[in-house]
MIDOSE-1310 file (N, C-alpha, C; in nm, 2 decimals, decimal comma, always signed):
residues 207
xxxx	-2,22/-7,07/+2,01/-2,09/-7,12/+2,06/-2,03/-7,02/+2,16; -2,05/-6,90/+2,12/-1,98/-6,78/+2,26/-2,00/-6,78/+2,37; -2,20/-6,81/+2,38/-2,22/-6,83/+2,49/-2,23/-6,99/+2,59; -2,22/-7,05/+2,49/-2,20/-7,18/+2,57/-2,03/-7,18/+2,61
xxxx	-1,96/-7,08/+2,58/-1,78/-7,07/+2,64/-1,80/-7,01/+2,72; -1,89/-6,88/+2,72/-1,92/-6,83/+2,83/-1,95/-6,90/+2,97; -2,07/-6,97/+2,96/-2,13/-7,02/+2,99/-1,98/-7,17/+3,09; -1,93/-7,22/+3,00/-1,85/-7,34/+3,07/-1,74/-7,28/+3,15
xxxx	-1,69/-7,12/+3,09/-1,55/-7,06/+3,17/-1,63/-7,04/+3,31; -1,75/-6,99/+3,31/-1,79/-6,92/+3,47/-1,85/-7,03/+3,53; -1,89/-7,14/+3,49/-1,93/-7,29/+3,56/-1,79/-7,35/+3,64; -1,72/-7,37/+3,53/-1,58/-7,40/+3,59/-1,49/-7,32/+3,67
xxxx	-1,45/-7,17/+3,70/-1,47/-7,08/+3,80/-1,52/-7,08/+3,92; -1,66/-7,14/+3,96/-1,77/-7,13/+4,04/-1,71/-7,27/+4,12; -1,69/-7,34/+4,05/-1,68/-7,50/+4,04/-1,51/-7,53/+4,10; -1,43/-7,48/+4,08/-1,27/-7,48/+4,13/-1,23/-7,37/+4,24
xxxx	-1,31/-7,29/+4,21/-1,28/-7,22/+4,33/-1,34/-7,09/+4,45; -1,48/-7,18/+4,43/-1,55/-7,13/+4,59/-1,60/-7,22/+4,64; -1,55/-7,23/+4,79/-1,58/-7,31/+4,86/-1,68/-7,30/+4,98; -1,70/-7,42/+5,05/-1,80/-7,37/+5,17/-1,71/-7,25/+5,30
xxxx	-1,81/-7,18/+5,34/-1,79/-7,06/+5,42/-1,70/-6,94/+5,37; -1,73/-6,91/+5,26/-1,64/-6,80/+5,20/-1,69/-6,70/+5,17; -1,65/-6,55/+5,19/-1,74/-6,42/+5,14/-1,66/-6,43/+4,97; -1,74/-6,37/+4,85/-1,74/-6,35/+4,75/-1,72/-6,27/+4,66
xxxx	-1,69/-6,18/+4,62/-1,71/-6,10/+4,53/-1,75/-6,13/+4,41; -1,87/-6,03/+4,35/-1,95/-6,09/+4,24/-1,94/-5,95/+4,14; -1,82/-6,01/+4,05/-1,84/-5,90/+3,95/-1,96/-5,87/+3,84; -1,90/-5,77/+3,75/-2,02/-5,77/+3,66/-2,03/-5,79/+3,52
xxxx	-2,15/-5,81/+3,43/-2,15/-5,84/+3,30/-2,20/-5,97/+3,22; -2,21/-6,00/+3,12/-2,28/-6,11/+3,05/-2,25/-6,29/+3,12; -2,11/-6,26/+3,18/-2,06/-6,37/+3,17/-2,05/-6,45/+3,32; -2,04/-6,32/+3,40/-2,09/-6,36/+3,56/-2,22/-6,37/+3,59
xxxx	-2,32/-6,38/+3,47/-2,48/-6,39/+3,47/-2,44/-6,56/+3,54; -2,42/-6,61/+3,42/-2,39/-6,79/+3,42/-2,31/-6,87/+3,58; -2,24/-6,73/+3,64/-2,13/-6,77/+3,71/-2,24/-6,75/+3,86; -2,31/-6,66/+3,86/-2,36/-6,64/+3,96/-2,51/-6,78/+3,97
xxxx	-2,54/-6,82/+3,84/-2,66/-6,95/+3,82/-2,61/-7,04/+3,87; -2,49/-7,09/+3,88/-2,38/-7,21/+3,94/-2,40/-7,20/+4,09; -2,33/-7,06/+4,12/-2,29/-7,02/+4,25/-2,42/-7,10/+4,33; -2,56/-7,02/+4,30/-2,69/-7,04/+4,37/-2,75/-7,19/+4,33
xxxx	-2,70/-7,27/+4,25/-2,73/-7,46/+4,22/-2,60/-7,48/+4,28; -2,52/-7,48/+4,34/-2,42/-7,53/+4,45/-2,48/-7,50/+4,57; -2,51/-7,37/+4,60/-2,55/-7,30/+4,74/-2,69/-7,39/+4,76; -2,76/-7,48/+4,68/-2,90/-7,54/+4,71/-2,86/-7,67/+4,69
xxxx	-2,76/-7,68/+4,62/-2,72/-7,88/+4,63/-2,64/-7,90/+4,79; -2,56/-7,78/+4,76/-2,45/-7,85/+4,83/-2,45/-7,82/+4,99; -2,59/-7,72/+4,98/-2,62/-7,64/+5,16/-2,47/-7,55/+5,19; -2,38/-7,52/+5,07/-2,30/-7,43/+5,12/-2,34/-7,30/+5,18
xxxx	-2,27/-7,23/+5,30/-2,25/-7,11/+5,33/-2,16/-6,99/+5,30; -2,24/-6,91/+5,19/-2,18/-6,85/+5,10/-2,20/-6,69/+5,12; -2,15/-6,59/+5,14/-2,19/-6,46/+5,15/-2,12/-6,37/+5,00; -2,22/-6,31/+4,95/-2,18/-6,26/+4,85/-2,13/-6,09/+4,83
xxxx	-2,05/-6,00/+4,79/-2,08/-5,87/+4,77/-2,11/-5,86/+4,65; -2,15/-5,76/+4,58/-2,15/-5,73/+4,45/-2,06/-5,60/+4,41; -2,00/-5,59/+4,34/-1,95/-5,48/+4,22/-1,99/-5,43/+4,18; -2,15/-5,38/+4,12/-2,24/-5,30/+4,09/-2,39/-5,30/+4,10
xxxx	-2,48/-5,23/+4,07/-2,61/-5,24/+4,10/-2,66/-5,38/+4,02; -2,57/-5,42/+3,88/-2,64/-5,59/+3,81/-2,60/-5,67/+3,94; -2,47/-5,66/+3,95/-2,44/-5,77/+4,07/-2,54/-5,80/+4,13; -2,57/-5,68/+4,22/-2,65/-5,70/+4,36/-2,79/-5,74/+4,36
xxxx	-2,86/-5,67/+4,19/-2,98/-5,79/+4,15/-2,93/-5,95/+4,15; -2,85/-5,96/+4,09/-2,82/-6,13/+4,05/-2,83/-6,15/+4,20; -2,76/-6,12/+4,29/-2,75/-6,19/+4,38/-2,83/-6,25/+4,43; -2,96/-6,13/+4,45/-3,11/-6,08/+4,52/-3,16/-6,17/+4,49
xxxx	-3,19/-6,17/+4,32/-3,23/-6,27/+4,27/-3,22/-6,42/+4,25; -3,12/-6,42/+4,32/-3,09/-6,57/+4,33/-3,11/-6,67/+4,47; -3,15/-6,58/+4,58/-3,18/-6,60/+4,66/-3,04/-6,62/+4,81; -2,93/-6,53/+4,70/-2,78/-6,54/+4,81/-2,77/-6,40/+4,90
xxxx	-2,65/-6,47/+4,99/-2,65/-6,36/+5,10/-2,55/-6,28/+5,02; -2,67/-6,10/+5,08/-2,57/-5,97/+5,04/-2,55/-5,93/+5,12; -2,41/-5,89/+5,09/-2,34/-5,79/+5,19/-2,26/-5,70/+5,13; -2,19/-5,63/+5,20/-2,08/-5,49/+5,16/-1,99/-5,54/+5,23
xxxx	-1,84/-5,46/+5,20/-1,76/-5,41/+5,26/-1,74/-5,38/+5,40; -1,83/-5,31/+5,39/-1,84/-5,24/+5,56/-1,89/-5,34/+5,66; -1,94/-5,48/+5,60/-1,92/-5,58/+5,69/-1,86/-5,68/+5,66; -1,82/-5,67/+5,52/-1,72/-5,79/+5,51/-1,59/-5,77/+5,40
xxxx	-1,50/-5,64/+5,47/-1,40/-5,59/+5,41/-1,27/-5,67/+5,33; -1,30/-5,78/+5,39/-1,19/-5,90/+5,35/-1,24/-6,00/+5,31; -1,27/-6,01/+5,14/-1,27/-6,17/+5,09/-1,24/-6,22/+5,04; -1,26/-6,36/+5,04/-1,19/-6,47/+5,00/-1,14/-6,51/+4,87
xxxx	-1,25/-6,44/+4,76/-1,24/-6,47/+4,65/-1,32/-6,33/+4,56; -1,28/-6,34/+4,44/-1,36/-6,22/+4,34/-1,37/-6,29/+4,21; -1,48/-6,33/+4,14/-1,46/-6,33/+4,06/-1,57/-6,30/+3,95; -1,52/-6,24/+3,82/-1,52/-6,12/+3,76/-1,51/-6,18/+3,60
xxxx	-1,58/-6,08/+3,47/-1,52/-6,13/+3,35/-1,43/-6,00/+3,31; -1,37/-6,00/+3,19/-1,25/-5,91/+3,13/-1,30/-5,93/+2,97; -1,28/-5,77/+2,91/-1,35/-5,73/+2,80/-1,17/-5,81/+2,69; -1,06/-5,84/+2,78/-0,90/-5,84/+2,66/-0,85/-5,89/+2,77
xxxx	-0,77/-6,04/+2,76/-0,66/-6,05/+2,80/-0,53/-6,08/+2,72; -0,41/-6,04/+2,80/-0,29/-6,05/+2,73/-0,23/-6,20/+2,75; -0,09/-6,24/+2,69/-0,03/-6,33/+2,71/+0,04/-6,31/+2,80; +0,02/-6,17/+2,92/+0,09/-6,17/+3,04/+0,01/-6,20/+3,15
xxxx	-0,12/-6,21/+3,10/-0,26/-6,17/+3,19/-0,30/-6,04/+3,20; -0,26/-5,93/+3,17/-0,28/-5,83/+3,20/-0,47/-5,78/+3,14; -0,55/-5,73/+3,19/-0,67/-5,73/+3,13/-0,69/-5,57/+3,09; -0,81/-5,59/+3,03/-0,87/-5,48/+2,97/-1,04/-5,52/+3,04
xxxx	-1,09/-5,44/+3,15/-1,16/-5,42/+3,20/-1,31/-5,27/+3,21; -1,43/-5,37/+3,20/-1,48/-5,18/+3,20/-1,57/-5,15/+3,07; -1,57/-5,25/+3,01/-1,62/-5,22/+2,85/-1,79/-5,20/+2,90; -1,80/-5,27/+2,99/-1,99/-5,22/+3,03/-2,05/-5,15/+3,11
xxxx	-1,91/-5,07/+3,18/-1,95/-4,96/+3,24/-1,94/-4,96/+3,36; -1,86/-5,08/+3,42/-1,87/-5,15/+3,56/-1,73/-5,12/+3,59; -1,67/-4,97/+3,64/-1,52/-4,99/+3,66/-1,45/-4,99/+3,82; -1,48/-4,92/+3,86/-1,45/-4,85/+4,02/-1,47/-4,98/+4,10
xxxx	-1,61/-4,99/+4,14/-1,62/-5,09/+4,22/-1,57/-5,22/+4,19; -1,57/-5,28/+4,08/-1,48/-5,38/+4,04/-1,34/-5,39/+4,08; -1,27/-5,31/+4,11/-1,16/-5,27/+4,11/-1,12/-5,26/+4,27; -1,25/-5,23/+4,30/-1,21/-5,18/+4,49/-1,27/-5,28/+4,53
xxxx	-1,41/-5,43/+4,53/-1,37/-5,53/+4,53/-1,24/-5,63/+4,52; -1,20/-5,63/+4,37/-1,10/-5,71/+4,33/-0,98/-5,71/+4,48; -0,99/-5,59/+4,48/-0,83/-5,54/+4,60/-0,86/-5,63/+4,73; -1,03/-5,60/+4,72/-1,01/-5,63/+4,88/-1,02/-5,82/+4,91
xxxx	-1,01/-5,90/+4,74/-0,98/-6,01/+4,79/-0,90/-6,13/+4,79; -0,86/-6,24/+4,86/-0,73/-6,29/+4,85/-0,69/-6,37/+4,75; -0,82/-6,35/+4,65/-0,79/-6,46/+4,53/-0,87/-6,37/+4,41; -0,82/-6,32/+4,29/-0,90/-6,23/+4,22/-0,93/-6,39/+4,10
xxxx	-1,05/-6,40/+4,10/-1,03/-6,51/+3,88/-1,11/-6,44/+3,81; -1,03/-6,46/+3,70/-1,11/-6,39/+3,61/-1,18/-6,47/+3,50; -1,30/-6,46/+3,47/-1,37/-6,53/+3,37/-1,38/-6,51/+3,27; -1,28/-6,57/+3,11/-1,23/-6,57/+3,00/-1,31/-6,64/+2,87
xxxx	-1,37/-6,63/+2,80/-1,40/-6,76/+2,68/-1,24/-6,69/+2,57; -1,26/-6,80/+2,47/-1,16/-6,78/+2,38/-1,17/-6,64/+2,31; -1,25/-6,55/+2,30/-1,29/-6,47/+2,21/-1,19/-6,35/+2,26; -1,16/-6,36/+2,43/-1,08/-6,25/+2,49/-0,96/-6,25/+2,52
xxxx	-0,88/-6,36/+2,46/-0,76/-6,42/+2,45/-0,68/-6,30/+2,33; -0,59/-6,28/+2,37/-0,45/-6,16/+2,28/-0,35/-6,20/+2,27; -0,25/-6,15/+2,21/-0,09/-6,14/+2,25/-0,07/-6,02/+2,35; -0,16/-5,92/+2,26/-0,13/-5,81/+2,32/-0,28/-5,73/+2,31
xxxx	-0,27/-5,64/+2,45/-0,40/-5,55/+2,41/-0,44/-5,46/+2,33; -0,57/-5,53/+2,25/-0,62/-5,40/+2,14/-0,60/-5,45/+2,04; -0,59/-5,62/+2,02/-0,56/-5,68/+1,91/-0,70/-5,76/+1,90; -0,80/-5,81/+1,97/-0,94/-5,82/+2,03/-1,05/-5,74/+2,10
xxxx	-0,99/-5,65/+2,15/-1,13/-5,53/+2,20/-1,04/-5,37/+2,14; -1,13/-5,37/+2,09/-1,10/-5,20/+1,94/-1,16/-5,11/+1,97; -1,22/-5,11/+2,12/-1,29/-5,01/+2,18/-1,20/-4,86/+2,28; -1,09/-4,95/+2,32/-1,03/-4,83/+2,41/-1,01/-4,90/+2,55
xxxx	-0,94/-4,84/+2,62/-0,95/-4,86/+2,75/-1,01/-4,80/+2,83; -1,14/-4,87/+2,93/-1,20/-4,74/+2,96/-1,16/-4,71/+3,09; -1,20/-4,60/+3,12/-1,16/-4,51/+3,28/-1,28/-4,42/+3,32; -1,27/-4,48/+3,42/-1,34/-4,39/+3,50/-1,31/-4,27/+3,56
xxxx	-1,40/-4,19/+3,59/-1,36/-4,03/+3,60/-1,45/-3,90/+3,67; -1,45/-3,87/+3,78/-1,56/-3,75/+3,83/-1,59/-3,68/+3,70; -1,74/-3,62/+3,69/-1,76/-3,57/+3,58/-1,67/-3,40/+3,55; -1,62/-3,35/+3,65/-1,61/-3,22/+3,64/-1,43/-3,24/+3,58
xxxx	-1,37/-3,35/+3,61/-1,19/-3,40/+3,58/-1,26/-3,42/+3,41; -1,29/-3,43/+3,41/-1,30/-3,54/+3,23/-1,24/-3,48/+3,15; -1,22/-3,37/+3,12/-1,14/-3,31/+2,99/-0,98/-3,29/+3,04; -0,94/-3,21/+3,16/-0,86/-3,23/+3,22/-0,75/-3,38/+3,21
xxxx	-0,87/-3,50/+3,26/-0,76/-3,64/+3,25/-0,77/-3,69/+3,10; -0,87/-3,67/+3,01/-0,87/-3,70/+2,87/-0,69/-3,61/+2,82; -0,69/-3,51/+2,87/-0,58/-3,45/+2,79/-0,48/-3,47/+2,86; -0,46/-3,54/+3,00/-0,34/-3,55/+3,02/-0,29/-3,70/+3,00
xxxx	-0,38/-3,83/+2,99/-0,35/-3,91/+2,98/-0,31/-3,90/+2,73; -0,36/-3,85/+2,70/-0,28/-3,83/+2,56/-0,18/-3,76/+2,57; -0,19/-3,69/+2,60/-0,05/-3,61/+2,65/+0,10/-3,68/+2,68; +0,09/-3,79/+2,78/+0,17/-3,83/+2,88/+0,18/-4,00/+2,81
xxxx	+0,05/-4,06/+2,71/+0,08/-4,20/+2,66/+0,04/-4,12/+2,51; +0,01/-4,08/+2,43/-0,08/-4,05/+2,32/-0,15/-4,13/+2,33; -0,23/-4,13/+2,14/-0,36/-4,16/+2,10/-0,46/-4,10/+2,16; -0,57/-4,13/+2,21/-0,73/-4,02/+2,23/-0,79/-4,12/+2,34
xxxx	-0,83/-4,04/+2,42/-0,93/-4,06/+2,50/-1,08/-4,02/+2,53; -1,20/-4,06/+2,47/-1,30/-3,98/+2,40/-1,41/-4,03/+2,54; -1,49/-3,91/+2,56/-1,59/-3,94/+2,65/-1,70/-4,00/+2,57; -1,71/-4,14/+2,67/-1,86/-4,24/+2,61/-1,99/-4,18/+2,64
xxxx	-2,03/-4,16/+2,53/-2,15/-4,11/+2,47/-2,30/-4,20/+2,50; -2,42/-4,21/+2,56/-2,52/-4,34/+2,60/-2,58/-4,36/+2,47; -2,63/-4,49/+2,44/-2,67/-4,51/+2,31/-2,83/-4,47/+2,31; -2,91/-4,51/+2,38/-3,05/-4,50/+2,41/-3,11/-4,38/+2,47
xxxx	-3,03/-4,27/+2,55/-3,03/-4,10/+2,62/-2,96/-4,06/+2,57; -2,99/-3,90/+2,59/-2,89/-3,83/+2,55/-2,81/-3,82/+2,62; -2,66/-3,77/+2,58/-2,59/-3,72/+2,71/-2,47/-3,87/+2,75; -2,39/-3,85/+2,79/-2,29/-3,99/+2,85/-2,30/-4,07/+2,88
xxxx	-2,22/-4,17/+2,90/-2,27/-4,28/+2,96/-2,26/-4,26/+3,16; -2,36/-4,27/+3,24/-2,30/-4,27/+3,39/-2,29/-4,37/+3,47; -2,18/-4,39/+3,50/-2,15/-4,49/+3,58/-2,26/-4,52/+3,74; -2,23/-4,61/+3,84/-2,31/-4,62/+3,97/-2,25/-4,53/+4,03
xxxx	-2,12/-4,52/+4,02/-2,11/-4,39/+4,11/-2,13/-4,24/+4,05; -2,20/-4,24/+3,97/-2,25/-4,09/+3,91/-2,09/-4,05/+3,82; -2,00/-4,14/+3,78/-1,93/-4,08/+3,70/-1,92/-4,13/+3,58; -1,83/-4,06/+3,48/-1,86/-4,06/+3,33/-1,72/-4,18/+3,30
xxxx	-1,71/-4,23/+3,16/-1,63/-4,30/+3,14/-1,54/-4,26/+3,00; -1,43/-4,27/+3,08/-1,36/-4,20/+2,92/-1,25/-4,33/+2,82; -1,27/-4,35/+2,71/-1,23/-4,47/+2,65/-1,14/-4,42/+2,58; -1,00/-4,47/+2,64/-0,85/-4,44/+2,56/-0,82/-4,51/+2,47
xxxx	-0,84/-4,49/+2,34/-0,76/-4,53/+2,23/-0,60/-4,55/+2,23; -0,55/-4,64/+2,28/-0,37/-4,58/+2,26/-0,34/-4,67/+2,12; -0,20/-4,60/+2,06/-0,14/-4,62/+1,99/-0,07/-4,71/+1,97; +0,00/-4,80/+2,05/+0,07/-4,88/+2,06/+0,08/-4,94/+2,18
xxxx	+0,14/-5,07/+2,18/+0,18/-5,13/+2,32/+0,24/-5,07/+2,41; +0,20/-5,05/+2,56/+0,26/-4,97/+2,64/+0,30/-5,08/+2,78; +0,35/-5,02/+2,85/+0,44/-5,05/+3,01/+0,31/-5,06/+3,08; +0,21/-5,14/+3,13/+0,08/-5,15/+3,17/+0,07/-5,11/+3,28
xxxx	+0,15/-5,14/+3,36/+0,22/-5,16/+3,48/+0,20/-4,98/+3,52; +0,30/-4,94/+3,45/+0,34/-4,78/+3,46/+0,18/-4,71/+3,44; +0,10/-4,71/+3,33/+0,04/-4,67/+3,27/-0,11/-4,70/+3,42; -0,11/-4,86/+3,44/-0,18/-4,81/+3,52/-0,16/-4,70/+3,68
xxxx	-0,06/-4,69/+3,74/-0,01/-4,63/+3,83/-0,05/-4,48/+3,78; +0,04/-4,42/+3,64/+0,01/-4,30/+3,68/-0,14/-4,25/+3,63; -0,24/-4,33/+3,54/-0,40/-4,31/+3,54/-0,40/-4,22/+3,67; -0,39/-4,36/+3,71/-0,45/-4,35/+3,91/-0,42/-4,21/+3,97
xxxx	-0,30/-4,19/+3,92/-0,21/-4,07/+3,98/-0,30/-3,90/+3,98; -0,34/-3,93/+3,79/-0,45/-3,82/+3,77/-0,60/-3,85/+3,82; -0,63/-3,90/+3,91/-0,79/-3,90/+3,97/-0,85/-3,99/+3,91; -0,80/-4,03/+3,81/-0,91/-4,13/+3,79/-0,89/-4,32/+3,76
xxx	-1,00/-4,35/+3,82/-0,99/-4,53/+3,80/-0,99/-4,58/+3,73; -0,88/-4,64/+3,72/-0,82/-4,68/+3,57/-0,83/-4,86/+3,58; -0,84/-4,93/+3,46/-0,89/-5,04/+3,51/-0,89/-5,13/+3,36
């Protein structure tokens, strides 16, 4: 059942809103697998003209592999559309992003396009965040900041921010841009708004 929601949220995403001649942004994770199978059975039914970027090294296979056009930023700094899945959403929208290790670049995509969607099944639906994903919020972070922004982000919101550990290596988890990810436990509902601003403030990509 999860993945057939998966599966209909990113069909229907794919399906309402990309059109012919548009650059893309192609986030990352289980659920943009489905969204990107669409993308490439529209781009062969329908002869659309589609240019894609990716948000991390899975993106940029899916794309590869799908036989769609890749590009970057550096030539297509402005697009039309992003769309992406989310580990928690609230009943403000507000998301919980990052649970698979895909944070930075998702984030500096998202910015750079004029329509962000995000791809939801029921399972990621809240009131509030941390009432469906019991993992933390993750952040990204240069490896040499990590203890530094772990203690200032408890410090400044409480609860713990604990460096992710790899399940199958020893040693962290590392992000594509060679950085580590630190997963905030907080305590209670907070000002999102606020909380993401001053992340940012301490060096690291908060998301």
């Amino acid at each position: 059942m999860a993945e057939e929601a998966k599966k209909l949220a990113a069909y229907a995403a794919v399906d309402n809103h990309i059109q012919n001649n548009q650059v893309v942004g192609v986030g990352s994770g289980s659920t943009i697998v489905y969204a990107v199978d669409r993308l490439a059975e529209r781009v062969r039914q329908e002869k659309l003209n589609i240019v894609c970027v990716p948000t991390s090294f899975q993106a940029r296979q899916l794309i590869l592999q799908h036989g769609l056009t890749l590009s970057d930023l550096d030539r297509h700094p402005e697009l039309d559309v992003a769309i992406d899945g989310a580990d928690e959403v609230d009943a403000a929208l507000t998301l919980i992003k990052g649970g698979g290790g895909c944070l930075t670049q998702e984030k500096i995509v998202a910015g750079c396009a004029k329509h962000f969607i995000v791809i939801a099944d029921y399972r990621k639906d809240s009131k509030a965040l941390g009432q469906q994903w019991k993992k933390g919020v993750p952040v990204e972070v240069i490896p040499m900041a990590y203890v530094p922004v772990s203690r200032a982000i408890a410090r400044r919101f409480g609860g713990e921010a604990v460096l992710r550990m790899a399940v199958s290596k020893a040693g962290p988890v590392v992000t594509d841009n060679s950085n580590f990810i630190l997963d905030w436990k907080f305590e209670h509902a907070e000002n999102w708004k606020e909380v993401n601003t001053s992340v940012l403030l301490t060096k690291a990509a908060f998301i």
